[in-house]
C-alpha positions in Angstrom: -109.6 1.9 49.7 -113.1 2.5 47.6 -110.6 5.4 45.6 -108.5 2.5 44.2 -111.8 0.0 43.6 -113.3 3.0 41.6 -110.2 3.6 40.0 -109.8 0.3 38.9 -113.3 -0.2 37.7 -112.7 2.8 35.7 -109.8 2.0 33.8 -110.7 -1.4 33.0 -113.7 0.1 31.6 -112.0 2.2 29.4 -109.3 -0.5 28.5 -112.6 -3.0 27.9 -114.5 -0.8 25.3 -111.1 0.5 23.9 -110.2 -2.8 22.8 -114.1 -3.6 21.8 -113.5 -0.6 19.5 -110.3 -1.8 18.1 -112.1 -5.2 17.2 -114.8 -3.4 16.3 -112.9 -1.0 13.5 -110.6 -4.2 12.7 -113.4 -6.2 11.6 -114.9 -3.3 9.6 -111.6 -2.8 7.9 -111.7 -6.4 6.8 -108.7 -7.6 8.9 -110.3 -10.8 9.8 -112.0 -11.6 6.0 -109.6 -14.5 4.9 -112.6 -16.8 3.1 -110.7 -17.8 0.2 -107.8 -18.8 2.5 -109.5 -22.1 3.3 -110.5 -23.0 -0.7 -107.1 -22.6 -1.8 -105.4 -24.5 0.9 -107.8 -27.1 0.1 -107.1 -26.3 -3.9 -103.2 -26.5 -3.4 -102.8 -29.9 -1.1 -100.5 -32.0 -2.7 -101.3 -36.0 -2.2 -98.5 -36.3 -0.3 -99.5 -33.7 2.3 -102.4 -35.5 2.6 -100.8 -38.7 2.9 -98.9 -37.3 5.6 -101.9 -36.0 7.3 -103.4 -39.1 7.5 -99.9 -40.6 8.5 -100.0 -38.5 11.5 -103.8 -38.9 12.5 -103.0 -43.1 12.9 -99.6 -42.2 15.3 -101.7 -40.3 17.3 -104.4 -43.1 17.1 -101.8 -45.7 17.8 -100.2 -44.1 20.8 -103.2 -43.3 22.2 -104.4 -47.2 21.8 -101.3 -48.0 23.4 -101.7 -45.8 26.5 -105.2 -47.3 27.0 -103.5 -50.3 26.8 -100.8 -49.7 29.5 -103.5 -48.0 31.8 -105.4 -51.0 31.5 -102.1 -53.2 33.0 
């Protein structure tokens, strides 16, 4: 029984630091570098995907409101 807790200790640790390395050489590599992703979504919003943003935000506002509302019944 202590076999398979050592066991199992032991290959998690190796799966643990495996994967830290991955991360690790990933974020050296530049895999997760993406700052001029956000600037140029901002840069390319058209008014009307905006417009539908702010469409969507008062739904969920308004359906919210209205579940308060029918809790409060």
């Amino acid at each position: 029984m202590t076999g398979i807790l050592w066991l199992e200790l032991i290959v998690g640790i190796i799966v643990s630091f495996t994967l830290l390395g991955v991360f690790i050489w990933g974020v050296k590599q530049g895999q997760f570098d993406d700052g001029k992703k956000m600037m140029n979504g901002l840069l390319n919003d058209s008014t009307e995907d905006l417009q539908d943003a702010i469409n969507k935000e008062e739904k969920v506002k308004a359906l919210k409101e209205k579940k308060a509302k029918e809790l409060d019944k």
